[in-house]
C-alpha positions as CSV (number, residue, x, y, z in Angstrom):
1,X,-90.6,26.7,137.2
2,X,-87.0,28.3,138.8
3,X,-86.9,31.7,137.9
4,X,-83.8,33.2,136.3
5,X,-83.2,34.7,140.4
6,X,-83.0,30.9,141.4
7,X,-80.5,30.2,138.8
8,X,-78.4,33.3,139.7
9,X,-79.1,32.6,143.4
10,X,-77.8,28.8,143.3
11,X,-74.6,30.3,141.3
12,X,-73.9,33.2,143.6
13,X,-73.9,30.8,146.9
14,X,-71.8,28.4,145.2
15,X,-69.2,31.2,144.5
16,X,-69.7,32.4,148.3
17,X,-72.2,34.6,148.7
18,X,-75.0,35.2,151.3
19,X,-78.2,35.9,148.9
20,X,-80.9,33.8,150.3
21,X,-83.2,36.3,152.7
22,X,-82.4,35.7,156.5
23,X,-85.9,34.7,159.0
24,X,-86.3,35.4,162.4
25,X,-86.4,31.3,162.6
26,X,-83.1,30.8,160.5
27,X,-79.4,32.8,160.5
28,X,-77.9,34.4,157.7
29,X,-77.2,32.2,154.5
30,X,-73.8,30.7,154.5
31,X,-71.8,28.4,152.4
32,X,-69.0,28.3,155.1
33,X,-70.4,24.7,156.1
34,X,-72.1,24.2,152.8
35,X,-70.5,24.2,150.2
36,X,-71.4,21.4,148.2
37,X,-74.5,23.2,148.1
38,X,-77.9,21.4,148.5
39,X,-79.6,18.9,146.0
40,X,-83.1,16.5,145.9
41,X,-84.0,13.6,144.3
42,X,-86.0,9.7,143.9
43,X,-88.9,12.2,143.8
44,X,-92.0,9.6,144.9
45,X,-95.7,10.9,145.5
46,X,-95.5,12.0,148.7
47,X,-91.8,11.9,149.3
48,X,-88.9,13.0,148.2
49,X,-84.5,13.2,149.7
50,X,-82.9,16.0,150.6
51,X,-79.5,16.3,150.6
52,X,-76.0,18.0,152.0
53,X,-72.9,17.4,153.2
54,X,-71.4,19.4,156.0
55,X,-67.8,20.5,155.5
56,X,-65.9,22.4,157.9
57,X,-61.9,22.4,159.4
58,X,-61.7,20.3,162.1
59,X,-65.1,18.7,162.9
60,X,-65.3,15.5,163.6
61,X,-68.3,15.2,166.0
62,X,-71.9,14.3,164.9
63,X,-73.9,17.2,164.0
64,X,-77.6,17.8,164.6
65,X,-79.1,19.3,161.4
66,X,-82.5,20.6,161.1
67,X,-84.6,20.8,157.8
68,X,-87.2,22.4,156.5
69,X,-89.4,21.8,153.4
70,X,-91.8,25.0,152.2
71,X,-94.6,26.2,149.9
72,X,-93.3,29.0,149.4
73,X,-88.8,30.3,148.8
74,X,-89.1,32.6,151.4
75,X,-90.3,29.6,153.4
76,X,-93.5,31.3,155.3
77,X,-95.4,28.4,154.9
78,X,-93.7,25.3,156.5
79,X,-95.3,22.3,155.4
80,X,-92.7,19.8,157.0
81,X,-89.8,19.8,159.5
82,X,-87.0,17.7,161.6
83,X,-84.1,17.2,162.6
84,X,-81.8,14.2,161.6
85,X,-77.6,13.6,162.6
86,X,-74.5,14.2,160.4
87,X,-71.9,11.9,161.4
88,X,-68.5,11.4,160.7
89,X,-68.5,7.9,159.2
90,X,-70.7,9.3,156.5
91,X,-68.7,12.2,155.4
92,X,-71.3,14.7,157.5
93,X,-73.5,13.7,154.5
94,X,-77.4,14.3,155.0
95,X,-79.9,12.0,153.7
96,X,-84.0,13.6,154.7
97,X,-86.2,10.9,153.3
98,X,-89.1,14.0,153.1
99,X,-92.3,12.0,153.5
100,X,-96.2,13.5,153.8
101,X,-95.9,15.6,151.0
102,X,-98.6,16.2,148.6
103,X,-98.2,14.6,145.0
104,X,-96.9,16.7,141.7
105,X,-96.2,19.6,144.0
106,X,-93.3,22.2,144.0
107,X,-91.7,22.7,147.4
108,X,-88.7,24.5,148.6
109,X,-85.7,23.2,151.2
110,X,-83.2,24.2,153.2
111,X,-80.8,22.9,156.2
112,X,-79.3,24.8,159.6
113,X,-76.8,23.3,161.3
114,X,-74.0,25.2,163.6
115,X,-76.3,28.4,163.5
116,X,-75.5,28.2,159.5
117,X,-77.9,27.6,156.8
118,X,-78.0,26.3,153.6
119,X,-79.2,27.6,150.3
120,X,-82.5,27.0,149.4
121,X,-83.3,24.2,146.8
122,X,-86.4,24.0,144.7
123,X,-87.6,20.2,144.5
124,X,-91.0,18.4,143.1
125,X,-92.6,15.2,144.5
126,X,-93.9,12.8,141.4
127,X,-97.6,12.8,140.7
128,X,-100.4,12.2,138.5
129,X,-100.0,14.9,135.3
130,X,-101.2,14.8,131.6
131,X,-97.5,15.6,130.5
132,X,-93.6,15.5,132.2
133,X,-90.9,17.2,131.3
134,X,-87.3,16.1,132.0
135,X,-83.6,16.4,131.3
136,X,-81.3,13.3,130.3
137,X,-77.3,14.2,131.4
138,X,-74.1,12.2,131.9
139,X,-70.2,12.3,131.6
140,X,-69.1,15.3,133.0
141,X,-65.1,15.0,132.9
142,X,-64.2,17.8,135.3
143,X,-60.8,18.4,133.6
144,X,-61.9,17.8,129.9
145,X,-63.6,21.2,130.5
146,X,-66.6,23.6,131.5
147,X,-70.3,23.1,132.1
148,X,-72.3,25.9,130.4
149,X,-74.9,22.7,129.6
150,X,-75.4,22.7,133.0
151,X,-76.3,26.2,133.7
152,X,-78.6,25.8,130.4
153,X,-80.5,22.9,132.1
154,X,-81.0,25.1,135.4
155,X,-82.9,27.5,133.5
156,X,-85.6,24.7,131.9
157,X,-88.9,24.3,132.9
158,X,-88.4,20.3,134.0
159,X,-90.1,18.3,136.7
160,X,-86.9,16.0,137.0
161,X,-83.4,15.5,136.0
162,X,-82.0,12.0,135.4
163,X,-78.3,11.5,135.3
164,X,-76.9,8.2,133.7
165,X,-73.7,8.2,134.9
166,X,-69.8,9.0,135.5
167,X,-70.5,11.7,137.4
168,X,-67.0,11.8,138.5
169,X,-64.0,10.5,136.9
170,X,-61.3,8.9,138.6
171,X,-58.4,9.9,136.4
172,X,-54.8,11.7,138.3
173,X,-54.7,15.7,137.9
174,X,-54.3,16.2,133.9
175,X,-56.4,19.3,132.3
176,X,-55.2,22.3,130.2
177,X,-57.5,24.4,132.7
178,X,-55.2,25.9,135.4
179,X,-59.1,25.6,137.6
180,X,-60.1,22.1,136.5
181,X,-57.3,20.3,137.3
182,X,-58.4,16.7,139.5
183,X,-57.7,16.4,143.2
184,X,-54.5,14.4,144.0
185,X,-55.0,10.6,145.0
186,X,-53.1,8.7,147.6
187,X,-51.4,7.0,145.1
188,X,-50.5,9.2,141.9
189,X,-49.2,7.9,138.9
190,X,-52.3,4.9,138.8
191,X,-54.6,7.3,137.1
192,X,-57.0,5.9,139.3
193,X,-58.8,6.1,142.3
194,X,-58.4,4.0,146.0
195,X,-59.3,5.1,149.1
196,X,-62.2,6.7,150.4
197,X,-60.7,9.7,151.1
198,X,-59.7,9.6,147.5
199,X,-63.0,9.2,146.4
200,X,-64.4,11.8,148.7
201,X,-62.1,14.1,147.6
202,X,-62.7,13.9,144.1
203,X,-66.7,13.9,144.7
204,X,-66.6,17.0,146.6
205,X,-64.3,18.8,144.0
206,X,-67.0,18.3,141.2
207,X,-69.9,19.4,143.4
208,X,-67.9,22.6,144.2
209,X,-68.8,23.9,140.8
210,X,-71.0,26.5,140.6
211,X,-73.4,25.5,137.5
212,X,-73.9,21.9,138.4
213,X,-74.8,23.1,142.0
214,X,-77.6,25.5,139.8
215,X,-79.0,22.6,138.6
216,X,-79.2,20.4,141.5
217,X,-80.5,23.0,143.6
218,X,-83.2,23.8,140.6
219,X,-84.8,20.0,140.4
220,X,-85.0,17.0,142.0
221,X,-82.1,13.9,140.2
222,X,-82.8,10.3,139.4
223,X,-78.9,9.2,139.6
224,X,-77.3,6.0,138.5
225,X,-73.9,5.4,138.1
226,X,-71.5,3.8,135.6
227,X,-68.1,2.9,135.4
228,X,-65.9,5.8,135.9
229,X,-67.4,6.9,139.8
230,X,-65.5,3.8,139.9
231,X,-63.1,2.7,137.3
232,X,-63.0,2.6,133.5
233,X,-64.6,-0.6,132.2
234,X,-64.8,-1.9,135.1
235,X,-67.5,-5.3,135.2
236,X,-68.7,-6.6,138.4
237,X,-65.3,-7.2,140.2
238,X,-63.2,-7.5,137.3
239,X,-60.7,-4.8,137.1
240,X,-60.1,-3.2,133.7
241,X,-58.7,-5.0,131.1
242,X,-55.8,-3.0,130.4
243,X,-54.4,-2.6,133.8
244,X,-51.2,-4.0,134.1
245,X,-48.6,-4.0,136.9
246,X,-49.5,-1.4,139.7
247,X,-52.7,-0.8,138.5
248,X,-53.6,-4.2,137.8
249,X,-56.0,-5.4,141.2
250,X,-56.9,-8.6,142.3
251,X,-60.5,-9.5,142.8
252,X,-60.2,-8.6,146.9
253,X,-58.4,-5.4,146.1
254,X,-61.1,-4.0,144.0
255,X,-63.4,-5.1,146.0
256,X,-61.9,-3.0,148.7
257,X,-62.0,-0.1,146.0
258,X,-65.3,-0.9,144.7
259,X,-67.0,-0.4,148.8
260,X,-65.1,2.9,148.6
261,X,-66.5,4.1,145.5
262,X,-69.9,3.6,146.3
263,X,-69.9,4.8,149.8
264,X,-68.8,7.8,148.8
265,X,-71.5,7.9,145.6
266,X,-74.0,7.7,148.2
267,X,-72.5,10.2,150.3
268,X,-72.4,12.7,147.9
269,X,-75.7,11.9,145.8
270,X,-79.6,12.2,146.8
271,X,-80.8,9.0,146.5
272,X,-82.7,6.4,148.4
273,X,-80.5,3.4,149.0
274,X,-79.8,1.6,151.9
275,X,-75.8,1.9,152.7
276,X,-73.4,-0.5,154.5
277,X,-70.1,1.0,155.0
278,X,-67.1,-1.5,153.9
279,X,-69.3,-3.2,151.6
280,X,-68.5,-4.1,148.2
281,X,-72.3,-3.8,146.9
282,X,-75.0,-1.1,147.0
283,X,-78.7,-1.9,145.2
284,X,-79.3,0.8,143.5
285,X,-81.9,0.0,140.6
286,X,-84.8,1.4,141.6
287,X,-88.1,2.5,139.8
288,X,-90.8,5.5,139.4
289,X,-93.8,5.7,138.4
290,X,-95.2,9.1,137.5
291,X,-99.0,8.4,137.4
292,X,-100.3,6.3,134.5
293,X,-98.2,8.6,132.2
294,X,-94.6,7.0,132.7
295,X,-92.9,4.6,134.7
296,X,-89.7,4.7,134.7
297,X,-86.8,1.6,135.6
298,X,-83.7,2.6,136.6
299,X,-80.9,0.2,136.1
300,X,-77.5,-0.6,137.2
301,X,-75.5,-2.4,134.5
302,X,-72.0,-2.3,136.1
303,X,-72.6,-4.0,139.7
304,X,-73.4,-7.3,138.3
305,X,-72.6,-7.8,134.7
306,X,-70.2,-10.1,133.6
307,X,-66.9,-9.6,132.0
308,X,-67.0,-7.8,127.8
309,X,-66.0,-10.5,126.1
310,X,-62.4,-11.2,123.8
311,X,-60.0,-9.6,125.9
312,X,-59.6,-6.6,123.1
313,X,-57.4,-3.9,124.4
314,X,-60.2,-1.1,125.3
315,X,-63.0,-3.3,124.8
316,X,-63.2,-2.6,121.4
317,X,-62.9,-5.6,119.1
318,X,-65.1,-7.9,117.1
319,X,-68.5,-7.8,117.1
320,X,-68.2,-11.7,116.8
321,X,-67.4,-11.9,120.7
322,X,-70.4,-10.1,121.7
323,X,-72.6,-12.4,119.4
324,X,-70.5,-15.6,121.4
325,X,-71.4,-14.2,124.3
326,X,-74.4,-16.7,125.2
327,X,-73.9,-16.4,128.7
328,X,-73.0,-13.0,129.4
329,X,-75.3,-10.6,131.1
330,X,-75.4,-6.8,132.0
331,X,-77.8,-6.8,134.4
332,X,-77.3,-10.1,136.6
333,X,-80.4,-12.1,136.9
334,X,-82.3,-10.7,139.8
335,X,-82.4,-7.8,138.1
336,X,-82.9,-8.7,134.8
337,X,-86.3,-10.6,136.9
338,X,-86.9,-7.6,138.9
339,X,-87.1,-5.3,135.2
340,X,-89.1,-7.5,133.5
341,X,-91.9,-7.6,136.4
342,X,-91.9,-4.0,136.7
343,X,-92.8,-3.8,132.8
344,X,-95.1,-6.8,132.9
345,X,-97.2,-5.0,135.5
346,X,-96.9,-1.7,134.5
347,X,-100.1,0.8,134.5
348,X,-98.5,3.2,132.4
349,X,-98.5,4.3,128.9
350,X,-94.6,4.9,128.4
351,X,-92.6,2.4,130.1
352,X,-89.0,3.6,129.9
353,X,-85.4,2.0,130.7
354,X,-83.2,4.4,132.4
355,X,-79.2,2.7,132.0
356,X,-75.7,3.2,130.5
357,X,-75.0,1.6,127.4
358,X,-76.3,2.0,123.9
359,X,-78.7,-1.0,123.5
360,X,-78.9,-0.7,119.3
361,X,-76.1,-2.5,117.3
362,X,-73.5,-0.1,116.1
363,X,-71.1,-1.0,113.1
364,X,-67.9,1.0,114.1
365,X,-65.6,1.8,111.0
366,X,-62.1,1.5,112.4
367,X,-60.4,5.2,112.7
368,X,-56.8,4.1,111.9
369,X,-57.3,2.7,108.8
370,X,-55.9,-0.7,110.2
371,X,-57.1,-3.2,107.1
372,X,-58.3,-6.1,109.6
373,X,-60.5,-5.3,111.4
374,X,-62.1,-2.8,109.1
375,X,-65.3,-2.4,111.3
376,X,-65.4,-3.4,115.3
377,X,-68.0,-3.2,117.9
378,X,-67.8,-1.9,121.4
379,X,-68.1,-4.6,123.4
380,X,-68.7,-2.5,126.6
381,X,-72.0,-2.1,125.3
382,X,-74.8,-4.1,124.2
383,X,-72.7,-5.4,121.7
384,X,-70.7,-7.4,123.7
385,X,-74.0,-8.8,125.0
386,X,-75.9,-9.7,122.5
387,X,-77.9,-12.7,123.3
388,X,-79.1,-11.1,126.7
389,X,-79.9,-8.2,124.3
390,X,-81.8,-10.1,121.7
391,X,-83.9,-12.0,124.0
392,X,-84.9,-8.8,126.0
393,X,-86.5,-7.2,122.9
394,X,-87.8,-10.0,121.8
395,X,-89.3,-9.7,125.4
396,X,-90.8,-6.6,124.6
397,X,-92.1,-7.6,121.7
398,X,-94.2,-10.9,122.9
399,X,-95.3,-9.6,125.5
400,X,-96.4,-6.3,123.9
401,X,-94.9,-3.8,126.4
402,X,-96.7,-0.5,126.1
403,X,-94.6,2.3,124.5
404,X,-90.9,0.8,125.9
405,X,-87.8,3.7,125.4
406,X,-84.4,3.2,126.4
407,X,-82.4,5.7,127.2
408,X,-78.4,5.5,127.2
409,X,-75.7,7.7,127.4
410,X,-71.6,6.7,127.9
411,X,-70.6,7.4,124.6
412,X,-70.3,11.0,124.6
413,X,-72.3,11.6,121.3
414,X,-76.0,11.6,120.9
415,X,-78.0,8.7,119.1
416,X,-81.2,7.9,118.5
417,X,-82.1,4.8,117.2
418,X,-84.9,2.3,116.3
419,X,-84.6,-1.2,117.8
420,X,-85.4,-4.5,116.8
421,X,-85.7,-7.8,117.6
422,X,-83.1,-8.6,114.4
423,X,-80.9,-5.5,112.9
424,X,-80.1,-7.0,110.1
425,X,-84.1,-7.7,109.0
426,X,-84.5,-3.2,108.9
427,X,-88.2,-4.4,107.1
428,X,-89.3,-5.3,110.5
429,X,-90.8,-3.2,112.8
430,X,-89.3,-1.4,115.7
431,X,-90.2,-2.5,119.0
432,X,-88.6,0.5,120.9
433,X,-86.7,3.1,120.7
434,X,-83.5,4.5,122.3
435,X,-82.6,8.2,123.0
436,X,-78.7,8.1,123.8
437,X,-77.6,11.4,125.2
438,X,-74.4,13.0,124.4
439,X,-72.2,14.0,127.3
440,X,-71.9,17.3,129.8
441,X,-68.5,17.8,128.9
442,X,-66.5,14.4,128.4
443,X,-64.8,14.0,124.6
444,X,-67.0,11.8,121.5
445,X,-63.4,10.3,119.5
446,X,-63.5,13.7,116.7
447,X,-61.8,10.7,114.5
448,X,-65.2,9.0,114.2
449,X,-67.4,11.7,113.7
450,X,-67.1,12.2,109.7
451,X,-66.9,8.1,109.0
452,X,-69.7,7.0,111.2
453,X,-72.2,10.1,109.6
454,X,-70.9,8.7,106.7
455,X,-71.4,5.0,107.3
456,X,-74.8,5.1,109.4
457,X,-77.1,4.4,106.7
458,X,-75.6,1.8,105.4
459,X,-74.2,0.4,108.2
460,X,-76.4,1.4,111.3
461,X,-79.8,2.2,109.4
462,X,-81.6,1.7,112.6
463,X,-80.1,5.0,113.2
464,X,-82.2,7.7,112.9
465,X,-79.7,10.9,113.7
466,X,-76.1,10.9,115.1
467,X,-73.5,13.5,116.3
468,X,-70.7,13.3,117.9
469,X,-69.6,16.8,117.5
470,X,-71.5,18.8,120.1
471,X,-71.7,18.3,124.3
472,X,-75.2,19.4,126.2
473,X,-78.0,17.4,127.2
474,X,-81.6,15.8,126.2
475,X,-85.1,17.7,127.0
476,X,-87.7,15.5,127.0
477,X,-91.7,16.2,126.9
478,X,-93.8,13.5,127.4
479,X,-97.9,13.3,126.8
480,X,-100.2,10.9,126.8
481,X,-100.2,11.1,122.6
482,X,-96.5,11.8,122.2
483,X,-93.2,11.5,123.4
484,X,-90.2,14.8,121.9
485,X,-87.4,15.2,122.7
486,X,-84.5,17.8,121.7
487,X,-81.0,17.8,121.3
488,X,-79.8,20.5,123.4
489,X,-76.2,21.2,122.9
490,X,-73.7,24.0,123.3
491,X,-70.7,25.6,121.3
492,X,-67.9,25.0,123.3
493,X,-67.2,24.0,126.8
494,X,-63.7,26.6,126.9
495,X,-65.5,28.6,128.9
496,X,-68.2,28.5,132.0
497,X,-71.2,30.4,130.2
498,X,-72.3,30.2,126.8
499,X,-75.9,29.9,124.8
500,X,-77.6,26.7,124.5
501,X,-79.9,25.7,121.6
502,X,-81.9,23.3,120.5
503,X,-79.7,21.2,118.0
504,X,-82.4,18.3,116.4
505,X,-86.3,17.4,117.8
506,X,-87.2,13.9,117.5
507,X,-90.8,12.4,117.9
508,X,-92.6,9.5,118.9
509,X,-96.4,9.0,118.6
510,X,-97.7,6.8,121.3
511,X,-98.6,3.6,119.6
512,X,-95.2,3.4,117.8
513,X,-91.9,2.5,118.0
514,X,-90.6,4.7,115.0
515,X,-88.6,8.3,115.0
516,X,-90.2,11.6,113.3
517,X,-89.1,14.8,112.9
């Protein structure tokens, strides 16, 4: 577990000072080529990336950087070592695919490179256990606001983190924080990114903040994107659907735009993928497995889906275009193929989907009080998609997958919902479940709130507990008996540090499908 002098540690580097203890092997601590700070992730049983980027006036040259993964913080027991290349192309990003490690183990990191070091970052390697803890976290709108959530989820006791997505957002300089306002693009007034230096830019501005760096350097990530590290809405190479003149792209221009979002997401995340600079595509669905206890599928519904169906302005519209939608698809084929063998074959007791969009069928009442429609579906989610949907947990339930949850986030509120194989037959039984997390800091529509608490059992009573009020994250505890998880959410995101408490607990007993308190 990272003591409350890790926390403090990770926060004072990131704000510029020189805290970790010097060794006769290393120099002094600086953040004068780091800071971006350090982070870890795709933790495997014996391996695990490490991650850096190098920034400094000037350098263009490749840069030899040495690494160095310890027992111990004060790193007097070396258990592996190397030396890898920075290079321009890359951003001076470092990728350390850490392998020979032992399994379920806590290790510390660090890099040198120009006679500077890092900060030290606190990492674990998956393994066998009788329980895991982890976070849940996405949409962190730099401008919309602070990140106390993030310095709450340093201070956990979690073996991993996993991010859903829009980790970034691509949106032109626009916050009522003089300190959070977004990087300037190439190209203002398209309140949207372009180039890779745009991209880059933008990246390394969110990194910069001090509690996000607290909680990458406290735990390893399992990151996937969604839409906004590249555009809003965006579905495989379509651009969104309300651009219009300037901002409107054909399909080779956001292709262009697309290679230039996801090289720099690679650059600037620690994960295990295999990069090819220019290109419009990057596999990044991936899976763990963390003993026999959970396995866990990470998808990417973005890359390869097809358009949201009806054309509606914002993707919102009615749910009758989703329920059309015979041949649509979120996932593309080979991966829907790829999922389905991983659960088929799984060995473990919770088998969970890691992805973007809420999976259960939600009944929107319509905010403006417009008669027609009264009620509309978001049709960037499942909704839109609901053939592909119905047949997948319908997959689930003939072929009896053991103990499936989904997890979602996107919508800046936090849901958790039963899910079956028909919503409108509520007598059947659930044959998963769905933990939606709200967002870091991003805005939940206030204008919904009220209605849908309202609405939700009538409407949605697959449901079990809504809020759209509150930003934070989820903690989850899973056993071999039991799976609980908390809504842990803060006050107000106004200002950098303030309390974070436990909102709602949820349950589910292994065996089930169905949400306790």
């Amino acid at each position: 577990m990272p003591t409350r002098r890790h926390i403090l540690t990770g926060a004072a580097v990131a704000a510029g000072a020189a805290v970790v203890p010097a060794t006769t092997a290393y120099a002094e601590t600086s953040v004068d080529l780091f800071p971006l700070g350090v982070a870890s992730g795709d933790p495997l049983p014996g391996a695990v990336i490490l991650w850096t980027r190098l920034i400094k006036a000037g350098l263009t040259r490749p840069v030899e950087v040495e690494w160095q993964v310890a027992r111990d913080e004060r790193f007097r027991r070396i258990e592996r070592h190397g030396r890898t290349t920075a290079r321009r192309e890359l951003a001076h990003s470092v990728h350390v695919d850490a392998r020979g490690l032992d399994a379920g183990r806590e290790y510390f990191y660090r890099f040198r490179a120009l006679g500077q070091i890092s900060p030290v970052g606190r990492t674990r390697t998956a393994g066998s256990a009788s329980s895991l803890r982890f976070g849940i976290v996405n949409c962190q709108d730099f401008q919309n606001g602070y990140w106390p959530a993030y310095l709450g989820l340093a201070a956990e006791d979690l073996d991993v983190v996993v991010h859903l997505g829009d980790y970034i957002y691509e949106y032109d300089p626009s916050s009522r924080f003089a300190d959070r306002n977004h990087t300037t693009p190439a190209t203002p007034g398209l309140d949207q990114l372009v180039t890779l230096d745009d991209y880059r830019a933008r990246h390394a501005q969110y990194k910069t903040d001090p509690a996000l760096q607290a909680a990458h350097a406290a735990f390893p990530w399992i990151v996937t994107w969604d839409d906004h590290e590249t555009e809003n809405n965006y579905a495989g190479l379509v651009d969104e659907i309300d651009d219009t003149g300037a901002k409107l792209q054909t399909v080779a221009q956001f292709a262009r735009q697309r290679a230039a979002a996801y090289q720099a997401y690679y650059e600037h995340m620690p994960i295990r993928a295999e990069l090819r600079p220019g290109h419009a595509d990057l596999r990044i669905f991936r899976r763990f497995d963390f003993g026999r206890l959970l396995r866990l599928n990470v998808l990417d519904t973005r890359q390869y889906r097809t358009d949201q169906p009806g054309g509606f302005p914002g993707d919102f519209g009615l749910a009758t275009a989703g329920t059309a939608n015979i041949t649509g698809t979120l996932t593309g084929e080979d991966q829907e193929r790829w999922l389905k063998r991983g659960l088929d074959h799984s060995p473990a007791r919770w088998n969970v989907v890691a992805q973007q969009v809420m999976m259960s069928r939600i009944k929107f009442p319509n905010p403006t009080g417009a008669p027609v429609p009264p009620i509309v579906a978001n049709l960037d989610q499942w909704d839109g998609y609901a053939p592909q949907r119905t047949r997948f947990l319908q997959y689930l339930a003939d072929r009896r997958v053991k103990n499936p949850v989904i997890l979602a986030g996107d919508i800046h509120s936090t849901w958790f919902s039963e899910l079956r194989t028909d919503f409108d037959k509520p007598e059947l039984e659930p044959v998963a479940v769905e933990f939606t997390a709200t967002s870091v800091s991003s805005d939940f529509p206030i204008a919904f709130d009220a209605p849908l608490k309202q609405v939700n059992p009538t409407l949605n009573p697959h449901v079990r507990y809504f809020d759209g009020s509150k930003r934070g994250y989820l903690r989850c505890l899973v056993t071999k008996s039991a799976w609980h998880t908390d809504v842990r959410t803060v006050d107000t995101i106004e200002v950098r540090e303030t309390p974070v408490t436990t909102s709602a607990s949820w349950t589910v007993e292994e065996g089930t499908s169905v949400l306790t308190r």
